[in-house]
C-alpha positions as CSV (number, residue, x, y, z in Angstrom):
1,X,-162.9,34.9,-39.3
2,X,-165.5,37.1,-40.9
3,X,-163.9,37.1,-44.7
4,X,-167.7,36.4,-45.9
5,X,-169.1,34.9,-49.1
6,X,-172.2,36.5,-49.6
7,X,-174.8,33.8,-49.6
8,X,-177.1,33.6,-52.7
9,X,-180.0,36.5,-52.5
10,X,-181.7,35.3,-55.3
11,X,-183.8,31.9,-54.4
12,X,-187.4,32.5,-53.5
13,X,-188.0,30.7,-50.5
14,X,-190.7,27.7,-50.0
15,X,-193.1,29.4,-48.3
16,X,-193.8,33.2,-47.7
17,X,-195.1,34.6,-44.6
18,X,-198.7,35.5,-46.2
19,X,-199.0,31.7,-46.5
20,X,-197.6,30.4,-43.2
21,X,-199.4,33.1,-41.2
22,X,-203.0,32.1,-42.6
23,X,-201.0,29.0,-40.3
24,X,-176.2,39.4,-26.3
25,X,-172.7,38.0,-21.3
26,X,-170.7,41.0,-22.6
27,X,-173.0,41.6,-25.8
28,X,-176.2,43.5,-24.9
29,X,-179.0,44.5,-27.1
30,X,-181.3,47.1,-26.2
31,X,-184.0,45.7,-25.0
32,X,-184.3,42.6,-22.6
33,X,-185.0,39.2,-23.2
34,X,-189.1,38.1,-22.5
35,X,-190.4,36.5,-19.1
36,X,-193.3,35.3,-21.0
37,X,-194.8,35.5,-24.8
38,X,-198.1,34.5,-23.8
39,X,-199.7,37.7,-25.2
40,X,-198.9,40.0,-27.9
41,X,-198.0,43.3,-26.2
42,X,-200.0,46.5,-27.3
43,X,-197.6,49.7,-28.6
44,X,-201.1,51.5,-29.2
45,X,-204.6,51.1,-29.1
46,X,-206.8,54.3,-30.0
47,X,-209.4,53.0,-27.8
48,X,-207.5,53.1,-24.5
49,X,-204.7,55.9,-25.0
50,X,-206.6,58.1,-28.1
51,X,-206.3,58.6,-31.7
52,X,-203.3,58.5,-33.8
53,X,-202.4,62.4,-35.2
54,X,-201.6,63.1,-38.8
55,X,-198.0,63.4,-37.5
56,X,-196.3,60.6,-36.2
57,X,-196.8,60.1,-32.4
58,X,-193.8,58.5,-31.5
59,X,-194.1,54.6,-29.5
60,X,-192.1,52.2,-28.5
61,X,-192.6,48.4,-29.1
62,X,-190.4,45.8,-27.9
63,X,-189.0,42.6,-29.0
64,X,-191.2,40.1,-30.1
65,X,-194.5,41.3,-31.1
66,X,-196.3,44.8,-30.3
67,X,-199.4,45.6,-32.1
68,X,-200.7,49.2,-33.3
69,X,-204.5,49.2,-33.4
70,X,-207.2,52.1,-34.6
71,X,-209.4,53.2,-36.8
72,X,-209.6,55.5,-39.9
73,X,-212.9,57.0,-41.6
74,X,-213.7,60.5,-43.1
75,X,-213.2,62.8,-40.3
76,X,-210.1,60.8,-39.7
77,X,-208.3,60.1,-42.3
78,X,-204.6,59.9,-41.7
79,X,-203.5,57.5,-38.4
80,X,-199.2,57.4,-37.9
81,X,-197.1,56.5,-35.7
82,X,-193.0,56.4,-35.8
83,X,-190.4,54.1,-33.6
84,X,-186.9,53.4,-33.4
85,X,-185.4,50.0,-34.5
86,X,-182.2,49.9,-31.9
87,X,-178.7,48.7,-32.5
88,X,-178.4,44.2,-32.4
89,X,-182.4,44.4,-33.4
90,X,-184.5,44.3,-37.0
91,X,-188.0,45.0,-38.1
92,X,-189.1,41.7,-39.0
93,X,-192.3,42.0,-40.6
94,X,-195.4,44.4,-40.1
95,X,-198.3,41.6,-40.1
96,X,-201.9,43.0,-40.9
97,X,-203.6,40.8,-37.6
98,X,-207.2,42.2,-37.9
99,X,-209.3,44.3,-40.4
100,X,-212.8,45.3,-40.0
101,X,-214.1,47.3,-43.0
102,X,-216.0,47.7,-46.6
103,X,-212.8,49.4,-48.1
104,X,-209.4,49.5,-48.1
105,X,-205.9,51.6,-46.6
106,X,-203.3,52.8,-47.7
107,X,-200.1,51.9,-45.2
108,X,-196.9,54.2,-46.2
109,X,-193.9,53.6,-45.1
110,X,-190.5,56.4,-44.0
111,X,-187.2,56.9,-43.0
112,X,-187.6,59.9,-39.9
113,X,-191.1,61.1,-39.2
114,X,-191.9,63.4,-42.2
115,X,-194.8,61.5,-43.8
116,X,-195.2,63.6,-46.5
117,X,-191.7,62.8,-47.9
118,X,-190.5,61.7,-51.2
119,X,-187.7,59.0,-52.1
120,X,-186.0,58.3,-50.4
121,X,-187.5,58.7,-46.9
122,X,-190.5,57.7,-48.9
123,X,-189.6,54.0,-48.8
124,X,-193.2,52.6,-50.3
125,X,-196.6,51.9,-50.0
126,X,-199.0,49.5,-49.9
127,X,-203.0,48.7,-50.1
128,X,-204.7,46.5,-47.0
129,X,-208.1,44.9,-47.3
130,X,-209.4,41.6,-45.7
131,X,-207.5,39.7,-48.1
132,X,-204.1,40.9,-47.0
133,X,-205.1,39.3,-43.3
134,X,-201.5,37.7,-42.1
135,X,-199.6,39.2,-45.1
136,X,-196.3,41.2,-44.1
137,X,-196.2,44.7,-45.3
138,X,-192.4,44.6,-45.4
139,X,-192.8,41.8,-48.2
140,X,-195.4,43.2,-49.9
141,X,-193.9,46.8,-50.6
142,X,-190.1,45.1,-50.9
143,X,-188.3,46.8,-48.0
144,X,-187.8,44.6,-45.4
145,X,-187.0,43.6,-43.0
146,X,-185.7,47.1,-41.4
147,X,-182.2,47.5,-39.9
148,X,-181.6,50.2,-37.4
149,X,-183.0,53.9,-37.2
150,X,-185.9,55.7,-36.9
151,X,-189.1,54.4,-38.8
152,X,-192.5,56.5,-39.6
153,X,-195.9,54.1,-40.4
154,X,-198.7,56.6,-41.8
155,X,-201.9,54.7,-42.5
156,X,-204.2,56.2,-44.9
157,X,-208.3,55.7,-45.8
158,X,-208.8,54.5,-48.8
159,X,-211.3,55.5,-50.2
160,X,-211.8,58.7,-48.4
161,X,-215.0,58.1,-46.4
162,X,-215.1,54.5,-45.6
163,X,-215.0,53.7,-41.9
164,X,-212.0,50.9,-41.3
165,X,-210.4,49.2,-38.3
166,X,-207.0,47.8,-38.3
167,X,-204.5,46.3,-36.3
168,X,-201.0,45.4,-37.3
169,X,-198.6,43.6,-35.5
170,X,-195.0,44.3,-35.3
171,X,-192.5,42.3,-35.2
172,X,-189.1,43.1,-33.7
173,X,-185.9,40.6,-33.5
174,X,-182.4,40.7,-32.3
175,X,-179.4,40.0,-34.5
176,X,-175.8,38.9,-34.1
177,X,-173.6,39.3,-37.4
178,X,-169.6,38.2,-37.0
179,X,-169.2,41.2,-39.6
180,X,-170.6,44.0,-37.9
181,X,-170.5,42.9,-33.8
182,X,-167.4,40.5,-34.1
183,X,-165.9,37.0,-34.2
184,X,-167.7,34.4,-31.9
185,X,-165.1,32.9,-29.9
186,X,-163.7,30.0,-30.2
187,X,-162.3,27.2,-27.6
188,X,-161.4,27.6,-25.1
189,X,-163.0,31.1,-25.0
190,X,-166.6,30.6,-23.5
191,X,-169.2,31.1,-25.1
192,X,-170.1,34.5,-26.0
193,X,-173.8,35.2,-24.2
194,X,-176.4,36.5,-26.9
195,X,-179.7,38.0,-25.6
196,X,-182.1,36.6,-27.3
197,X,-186.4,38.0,-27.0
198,X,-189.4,36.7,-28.5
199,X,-189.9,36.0,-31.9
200,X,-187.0,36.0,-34.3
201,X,-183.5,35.8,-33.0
202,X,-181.2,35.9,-36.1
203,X,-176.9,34.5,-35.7
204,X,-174.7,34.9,-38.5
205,X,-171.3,34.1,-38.9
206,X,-168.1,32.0,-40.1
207,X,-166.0,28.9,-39.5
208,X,-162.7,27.9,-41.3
209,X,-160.7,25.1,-40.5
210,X,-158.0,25.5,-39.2
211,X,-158.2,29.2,-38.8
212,X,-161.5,29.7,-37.2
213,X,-162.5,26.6,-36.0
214,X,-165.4,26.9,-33.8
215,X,-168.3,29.5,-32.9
216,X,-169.7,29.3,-29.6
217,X,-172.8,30.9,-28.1
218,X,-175.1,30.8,-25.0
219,X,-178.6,32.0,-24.3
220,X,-181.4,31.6,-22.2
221,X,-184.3,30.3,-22.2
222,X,-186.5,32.7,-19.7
223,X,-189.3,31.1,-17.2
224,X,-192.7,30.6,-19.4
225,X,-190.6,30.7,-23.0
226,X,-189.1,28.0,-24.9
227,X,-186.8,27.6,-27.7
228,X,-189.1,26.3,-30.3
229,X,-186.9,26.1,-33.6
230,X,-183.7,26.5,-35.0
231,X,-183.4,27.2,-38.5
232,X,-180.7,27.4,-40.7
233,X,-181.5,30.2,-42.5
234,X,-178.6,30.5,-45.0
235,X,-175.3,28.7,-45.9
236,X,-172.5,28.9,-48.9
237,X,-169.4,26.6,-48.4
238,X,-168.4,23.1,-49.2
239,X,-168.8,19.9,-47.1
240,X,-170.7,19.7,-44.3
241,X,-169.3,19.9,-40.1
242,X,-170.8,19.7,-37.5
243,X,-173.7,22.1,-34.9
244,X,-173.7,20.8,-31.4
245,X,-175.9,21.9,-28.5
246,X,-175.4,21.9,-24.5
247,X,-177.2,22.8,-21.8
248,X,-175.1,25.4,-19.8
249,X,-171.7,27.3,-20.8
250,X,-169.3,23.9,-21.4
251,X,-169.3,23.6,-25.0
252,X,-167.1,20.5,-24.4
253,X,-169.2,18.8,-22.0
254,X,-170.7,15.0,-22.3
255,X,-174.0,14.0,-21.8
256,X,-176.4,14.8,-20.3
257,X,-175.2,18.3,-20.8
258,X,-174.0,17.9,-24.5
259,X,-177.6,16.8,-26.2
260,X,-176.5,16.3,-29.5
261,X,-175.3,17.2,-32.2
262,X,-176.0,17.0,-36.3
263,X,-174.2,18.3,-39.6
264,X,-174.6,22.3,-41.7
265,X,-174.5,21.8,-45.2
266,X,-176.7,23.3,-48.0
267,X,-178.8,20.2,-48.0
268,X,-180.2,21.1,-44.9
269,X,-181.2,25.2,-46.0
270,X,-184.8,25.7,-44.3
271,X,-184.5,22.5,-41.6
272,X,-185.0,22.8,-37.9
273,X,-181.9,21.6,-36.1
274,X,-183.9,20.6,-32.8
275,X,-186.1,18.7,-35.0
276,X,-183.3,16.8,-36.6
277,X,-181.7,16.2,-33.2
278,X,-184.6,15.2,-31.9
279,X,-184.3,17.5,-28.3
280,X,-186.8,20.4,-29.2
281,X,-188.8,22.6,-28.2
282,X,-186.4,23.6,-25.2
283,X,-187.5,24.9,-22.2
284,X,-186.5,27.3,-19.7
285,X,-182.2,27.0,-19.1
286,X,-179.2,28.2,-20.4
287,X,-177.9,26.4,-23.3
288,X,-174.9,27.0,-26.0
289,X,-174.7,26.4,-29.8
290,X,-171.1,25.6,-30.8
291,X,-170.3,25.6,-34.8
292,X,-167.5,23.5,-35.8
293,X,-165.2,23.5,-38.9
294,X,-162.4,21.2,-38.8
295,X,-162.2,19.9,-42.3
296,X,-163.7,22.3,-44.8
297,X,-162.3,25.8,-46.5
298,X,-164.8,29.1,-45.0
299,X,-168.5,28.1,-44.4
300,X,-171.2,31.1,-43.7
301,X,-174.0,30.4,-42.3
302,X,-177.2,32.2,-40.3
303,X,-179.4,31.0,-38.1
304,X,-183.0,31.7,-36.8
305,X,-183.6,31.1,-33.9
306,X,-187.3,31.6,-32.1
307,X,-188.4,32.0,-29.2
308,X,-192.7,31.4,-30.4
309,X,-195.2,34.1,-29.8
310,X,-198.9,33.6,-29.4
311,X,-201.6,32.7,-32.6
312,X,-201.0,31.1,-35.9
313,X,-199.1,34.6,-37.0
314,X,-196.1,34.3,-34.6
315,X,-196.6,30.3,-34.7
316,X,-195.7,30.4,-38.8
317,X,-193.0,33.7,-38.4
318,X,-190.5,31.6,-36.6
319,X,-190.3,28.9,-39.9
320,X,-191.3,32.0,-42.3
321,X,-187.8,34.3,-41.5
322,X,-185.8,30.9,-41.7
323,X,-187.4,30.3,-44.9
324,X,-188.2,33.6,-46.5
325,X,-187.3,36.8,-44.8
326,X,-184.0,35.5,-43.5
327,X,-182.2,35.9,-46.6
328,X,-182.5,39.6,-46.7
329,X,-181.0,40.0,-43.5
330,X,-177.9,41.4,-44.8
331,X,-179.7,44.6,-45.9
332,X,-181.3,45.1,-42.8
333,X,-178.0,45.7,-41.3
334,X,-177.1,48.7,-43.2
335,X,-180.3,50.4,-41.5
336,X,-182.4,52.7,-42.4
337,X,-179.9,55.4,-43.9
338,X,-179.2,52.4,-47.0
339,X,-182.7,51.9,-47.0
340,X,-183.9,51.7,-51.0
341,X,-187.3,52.8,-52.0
342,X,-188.7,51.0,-54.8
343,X,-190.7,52.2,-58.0
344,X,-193.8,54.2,-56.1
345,X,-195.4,57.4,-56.5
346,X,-195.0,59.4,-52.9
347,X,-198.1,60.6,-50.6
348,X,-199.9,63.5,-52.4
349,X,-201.8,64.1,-49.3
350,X,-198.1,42.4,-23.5
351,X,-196.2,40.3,-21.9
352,X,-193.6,41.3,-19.6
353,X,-190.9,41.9,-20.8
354,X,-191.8,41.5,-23.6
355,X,-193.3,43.6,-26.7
356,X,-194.4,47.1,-26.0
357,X,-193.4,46.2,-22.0
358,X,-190.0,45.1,-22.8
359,X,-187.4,47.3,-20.4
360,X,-184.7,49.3,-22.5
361,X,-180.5,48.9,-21.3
């Protein structure tokens, strides 16, 4: 059942990315799960493939992470760049990874590729130094993360003059909601097979007792990934049931397929259920998650799941969207056309598989 109780928007979480960073078979997303995370894939670096226009060229990052790199100064002044966030995927964060420079930039932020918009394609702005080095630009202007549609990034020198290199990482996850894609089946329906890629892989659903007992789902694991975390994100209801893991699709197996199991409740908000099962980080296999109610009235719940990428910045992002960026998941659904800008004055002026590499469906 996906009757939902809309779980509370309005606790700040324990940590913030800018802290912790300075540390689908019958559902099919669009792009495919990673063979490796190893690297962070490159959407577009000025110094191999040319300068960013004043207009947005358009590229195509992955899942996972895909970083945009260049360089503004005064002959150059305006760098942008647009890209589509698909169906089953979100915009995570946009993570400043590297700055070299005296000054500052301006990073603007659009719905379509007219950078020169006002509200509300004009969704924000914000100013980058070297003191916003692993802070997310989503969180710092308010708009993320970023459901799907098309997306426009125009990067600005400020002041006018000063010579500045950047990069900024991109961060792209799937996402499986039981209100927009569907109920997760129960028994003795298998599993349902989410594709998960690197970084952030976000599940949200129900459970009632007696109703809607159980939600069961598979993934895997690919060669040279692991399943590092799995954090419950979010959860409103009463009592506490159980979350149980397997390797493989029999979500009423015994050991040594079933590895364990451990109870939702609220009390556990923020805590990584491989940890408190003791079985994690997983490795390369296919595994299932089943959520059971069998006592309690309707519990809602969402979790994180990551699959790690490379550095301290995708290290921290996996506990950081459990912690912080998970809980405004729900407005990244309604995409880019619900997209709200906030109080701003508008411009006056790889791993395969993975990232920028990942294949398309």
């Amino acid at each position: 059942m996906v009757d939902r109780i809309r779980c509370s928007r309005g606790v700040r979480p324990v940590a913030t990315l800018a802290a912790l960073s300075l540390m689908l078979s019958s559902v099919v997303f669009s792009r495919s799960a990673s063979a490796a995370c190893a690297i962070p894939a490159t959407a577009h670096d000025e110094s191999a493939s040319g300068d960013l226009p004043d207009q947005p060229l358009a590229l195509d990052p992955g899942l996972g992470e895909s970083r945009v790199k260049g360089s503004i100064s005064a002959g150059d002044q305006f760098d942008s760049a647009s890209f589509t966030i698909e169906p089953g995927e979100q915009l995570d964060a946009v993570i400043l990874a590297q700055y070299v420079g005296a000054g500052s930039i301006a990073v603007r932020f659009f719905t379509g590729t007219d950078v020169a918009a006002p509200p509300p394609a004009f969704l924000g702005t914000t100013g980058l130094g070297p003191a916003q080095i692993g802070a997310d630009s989503l969180e710092l202007v308010g708009i993320g993360p970023l459901g799907p549609g098309l997306y426009s990034i125009s990067i600005v020198d400020n002041p006018v003059g000063a010579a500045q290199q950047y990069a900024l990482a991109l961060h792209i996850g799937t996402v499986y909601d039981e209100t927009v894609d569907g109920d997760l089946p129960s028994k003795p329906t298998p599993p349902l097979a989410l594709q998960f890629g690197c970084g952030s892989n976000h599940v949200l659903g129900s459970v009632t007792a007696n109703v809607d007992n159980f939600d069961n789902f598979s993934f895997t694991i690919e060669p040279d990934t692991e399943l590092g975390s799995v954090i419950l994100a979010e959860y409103a209801g009463t009592g506490s049931n159980a979350v149980r893991f397997f390797t493989g699709t029999d979500t009423g197996a015994d050991p040594p397929a079933f590895l364990g199991e451990t109870d939702m409740s609220a009390a556990r908000i923020g805590a990584d259920y491989l940890e408190l099962i003791g079985i994690g980080p997983l490795g390369p296999d296919v595994y299932s998650m089943s959520i059971v109610n069998t006592f309690s009235p309707a519990q809602q719940y969402h979790f994180v799941l990551s699959v790690p990428e490379p550095g301290p910045v995708g290290a921290a992002l996996g506990v950081a969207f459990g912690l912080g960026a998970a809980s405004r998941v729900r407005r990244a659904r309604r995409g880019a056309s619900a997209a709200s800008a906030p109080a701003a004055v508008p411009p006056s002026v790889s791993a395969p598989g993975c990232g920028a590499n990942a294949p398309r469906r």
